[in-house]
N, C-alpha and C positions, 0 to 999 in steps of 0.2 A: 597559564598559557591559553587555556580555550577558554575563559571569561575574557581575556585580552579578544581573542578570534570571535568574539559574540560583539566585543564591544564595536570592535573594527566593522560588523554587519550593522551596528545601529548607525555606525556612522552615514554607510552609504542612504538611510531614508530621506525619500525623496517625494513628493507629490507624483510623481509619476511611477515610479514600480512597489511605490506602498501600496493600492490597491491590487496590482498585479500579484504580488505575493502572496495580498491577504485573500485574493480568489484562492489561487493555485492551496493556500491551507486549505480552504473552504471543501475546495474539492473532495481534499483528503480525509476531513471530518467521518470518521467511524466509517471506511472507510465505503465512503456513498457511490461516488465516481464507480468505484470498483463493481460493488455489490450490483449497480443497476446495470452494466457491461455486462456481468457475466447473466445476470438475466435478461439480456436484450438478445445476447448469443443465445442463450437455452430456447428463448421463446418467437423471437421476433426477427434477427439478421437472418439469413440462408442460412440452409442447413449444415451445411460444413463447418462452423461454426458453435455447431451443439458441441463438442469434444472441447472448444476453448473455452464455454461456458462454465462446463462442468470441472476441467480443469482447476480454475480461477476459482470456484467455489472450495475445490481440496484446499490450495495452496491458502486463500484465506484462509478458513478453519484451523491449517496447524498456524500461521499466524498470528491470529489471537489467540488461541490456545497457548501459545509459546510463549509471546511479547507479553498480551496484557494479562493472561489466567497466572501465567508461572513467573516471569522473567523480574515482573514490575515488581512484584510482591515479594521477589528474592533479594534484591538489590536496593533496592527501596532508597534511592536515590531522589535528594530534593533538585527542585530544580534551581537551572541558575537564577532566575533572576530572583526565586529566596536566599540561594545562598549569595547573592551578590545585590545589597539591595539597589545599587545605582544603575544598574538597568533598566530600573522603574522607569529610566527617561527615556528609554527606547520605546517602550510599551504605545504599538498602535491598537487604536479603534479596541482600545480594553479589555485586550483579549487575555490576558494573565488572570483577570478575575473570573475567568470563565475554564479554569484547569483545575483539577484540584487532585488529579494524579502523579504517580511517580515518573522521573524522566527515563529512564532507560529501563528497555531502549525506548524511540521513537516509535509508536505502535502505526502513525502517518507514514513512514519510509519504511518500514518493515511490511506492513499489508500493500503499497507501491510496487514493490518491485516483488514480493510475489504474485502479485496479479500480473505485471511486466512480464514477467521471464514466463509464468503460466501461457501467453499469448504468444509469446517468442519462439517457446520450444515449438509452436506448432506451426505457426506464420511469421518468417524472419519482418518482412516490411511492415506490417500490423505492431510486432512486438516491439522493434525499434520506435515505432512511435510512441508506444506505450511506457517505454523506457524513459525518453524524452519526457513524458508529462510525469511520472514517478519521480526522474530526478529534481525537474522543477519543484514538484510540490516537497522532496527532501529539504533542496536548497531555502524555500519558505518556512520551514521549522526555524532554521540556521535566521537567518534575514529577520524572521519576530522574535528573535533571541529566547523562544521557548526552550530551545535542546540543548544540549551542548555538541560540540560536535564530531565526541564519541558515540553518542547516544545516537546519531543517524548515519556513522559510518558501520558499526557494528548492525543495526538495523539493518541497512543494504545487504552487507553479505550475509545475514539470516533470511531476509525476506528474499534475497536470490534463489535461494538455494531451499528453501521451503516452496518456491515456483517450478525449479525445476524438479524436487522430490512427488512435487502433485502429478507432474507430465509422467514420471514412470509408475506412477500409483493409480492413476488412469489407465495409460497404457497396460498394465497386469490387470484391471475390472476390464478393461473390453475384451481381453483375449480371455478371461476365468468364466465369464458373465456371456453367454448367448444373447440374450435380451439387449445387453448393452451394446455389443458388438452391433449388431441390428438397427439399433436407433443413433447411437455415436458415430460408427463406421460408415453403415452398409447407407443410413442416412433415409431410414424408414421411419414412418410415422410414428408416435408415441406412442399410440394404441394401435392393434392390429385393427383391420377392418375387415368387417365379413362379405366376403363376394358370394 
């Protein structure tokens, strides 16, 4: 059934959202999109902002810790298009020679949508966007028939919920943590400064 649901995504390739897709993976590659958000929040967007930052960095961390440290290594699951070789005829722009991991889960929609919901829990309009570009880049796993797709619905509700476990694992360092409070919250400088 979901080799048939892979095959049914190769079908749809097209000159025009083959490259759309294969951005939208791009994005999600180790999960770059993500990692330079949350440091554009830490360092560079207004300061309100630091608390999403920092968030997004918890929620990745159990992320790959979960997906690729433990998850992948437990399961060890090949992916479809070894176990199915005539997907080979799906395969755009070569990208299957360039994997050489287990599929599940999806370590792309698992760091997504906790980076998503990380932004969400704090800014609904921000994170709905964020959401929107996670699931795009899920659906692109599904689309390059790399996943299968259990491998990125399971993903989601891990990467959800490791998003929202960061938002209250933050939340307990700003109230434990004076320092944090101060620079997370109260929305002070890194460093004090001496008057």
């Amino acid at each position: 059934m979901e080799l048939q649901i892979l095959h049914w995504f190769g079908s749809l390739h097209n000159p025009i959202t083959d490259p759309i897709m294969y951005a939208f993976t791009c994005m999600g590659d180790a999960g770059i999109l993500w990692i330079a958000l949350a440091l554009a929040s830490l360092i560079i967007l207004p300061k309100r902002y630091r608390k999403v930052g920092l968030t997004m960095v918890i929620a990745l961390i159990f992320s790959v810790i979960m997906c690729n440290g433990i998850m992948k290594n437990v399961y060890h699951r090949t992916r479809p298009f070894v176990a199915d070789p005539t997907l080979e005829a799906t395969q755009l722009y070569g990208i299957f020679a360039g994997i050489h991991d287990w599929s599940f889960p999806s370590g792309h929609t698992s760091a997504s949508f906790a980076a998503a919901l990380a932004i969400f829990m704090w800014y609904k309009r921000e994170g709905i966007c964020a959401i929107v570009v996670a699931a795009l880049i899920a659906i692109s796993r599904l689309y390059l028939t790399v996943h299968y797709p259990t491998d990125v619905l399971v993903s989601l509700v891990l990467g959800s919920l490791y998003g929202v476990l960061a938002y209250f694992v933050a939340k307990w360092l700003f109230k434990k943590f004076e320092n944090m409070h101060r620079i997370f919250i109260e929305e002070q400088p890194y460093r004090r400064t001496n008057k």
